[in-house]
N, C-alpha and C positions, 0 to 999 in steps of 0.2 A: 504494500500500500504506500508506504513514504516514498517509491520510488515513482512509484506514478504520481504523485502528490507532487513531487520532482518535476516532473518530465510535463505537466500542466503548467507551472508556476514558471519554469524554464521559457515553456512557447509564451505565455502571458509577456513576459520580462522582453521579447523581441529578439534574443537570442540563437543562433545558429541551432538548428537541430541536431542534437549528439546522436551518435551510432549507442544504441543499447545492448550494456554487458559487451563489453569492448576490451579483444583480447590486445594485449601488449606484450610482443615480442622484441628482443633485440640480442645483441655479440652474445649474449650470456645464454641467446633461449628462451622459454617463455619468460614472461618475469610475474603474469598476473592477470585477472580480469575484473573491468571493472564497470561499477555501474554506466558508465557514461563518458563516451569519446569523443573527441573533437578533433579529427586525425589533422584540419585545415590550421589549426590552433599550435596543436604538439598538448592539447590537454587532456587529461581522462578525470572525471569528477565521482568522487564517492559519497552517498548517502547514509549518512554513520545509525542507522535509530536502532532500539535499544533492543530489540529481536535479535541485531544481529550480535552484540555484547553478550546477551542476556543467556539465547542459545551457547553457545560459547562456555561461558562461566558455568550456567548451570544442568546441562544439560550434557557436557562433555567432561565438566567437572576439571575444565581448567583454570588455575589462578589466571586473576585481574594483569598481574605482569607479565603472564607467556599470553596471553591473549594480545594485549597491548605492544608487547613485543613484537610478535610474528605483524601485529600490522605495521610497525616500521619495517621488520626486515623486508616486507612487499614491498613499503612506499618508493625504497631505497633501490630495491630490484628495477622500479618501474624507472625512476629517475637514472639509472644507469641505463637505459635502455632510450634516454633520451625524451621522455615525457615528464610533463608537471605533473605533478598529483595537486587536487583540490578536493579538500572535506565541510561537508556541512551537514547539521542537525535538523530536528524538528521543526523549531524555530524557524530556522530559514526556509528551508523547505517549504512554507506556506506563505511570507513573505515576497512578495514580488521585487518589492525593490533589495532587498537586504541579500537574496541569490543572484538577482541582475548581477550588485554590485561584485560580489564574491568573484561569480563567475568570471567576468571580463576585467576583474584585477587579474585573476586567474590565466586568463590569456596575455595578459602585459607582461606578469613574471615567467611563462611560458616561451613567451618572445625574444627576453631577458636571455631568461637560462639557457635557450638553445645558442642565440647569437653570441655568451659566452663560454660556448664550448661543451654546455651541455652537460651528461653524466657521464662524459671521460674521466679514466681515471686517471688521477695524479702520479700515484704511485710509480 
């Protein structure tokens, strides 16, 4: 439901329409899928609500810190792989202006981070 709540408040805000459950490959392989792509952008957006935490903690009976964990080691996969990651909640999710805004900040740092080289590594 929060994704489709997503994906209404997204077309409302005037926004480019994302590719849904948007796999992200790159040098490493997949790296991840996720709610919402923007391949023209370089952005993929995720709808964090509390199902998918919830499931997780309680239902798999993992701690709050490997649950939270494994989603930076994604975020991190995806950003090596040359894409933004952007998250938002409830809250925004129903807000029109407050996702607008997310979003196509979302595409600026996206713009940013590719034209400064992206998730190459340093190392």
């Amino acid at each position: 439901m929060a994704e489709s709540i997503s994906r209404v408040t997204i077309q409302r805000a005037g926004l480019p329409k994302p590719v849904l459950q948007f796999e992200v490959a790159g040098p490493e392989g997949w790296a991840g899928c996720s709610d919402f792509g923007w391949p023209d952008q370089g952005m993929v957006g995720e709808m964090d609500g509390e199902a998918k935490y919830r499931d997780r903690l309680e239902a798999k009976r993992q701690a709050p810190e490997k649950v939270f964990g494994a989603e930076r080691v994604r975020d991190d996969a995806i950003r090596r792989a040359n894409w933004w990651v952007v998250h938002w909640g409830w809250a925004t999710a129903w807000d029109t202006r407050a996702l607008g805004h997310k979003i196509r900040e979302g595409f600026e740092d996206a713009r940013r981070f590719r034209r400064d080289g992206g998730g190459r590594s340093t190392n």
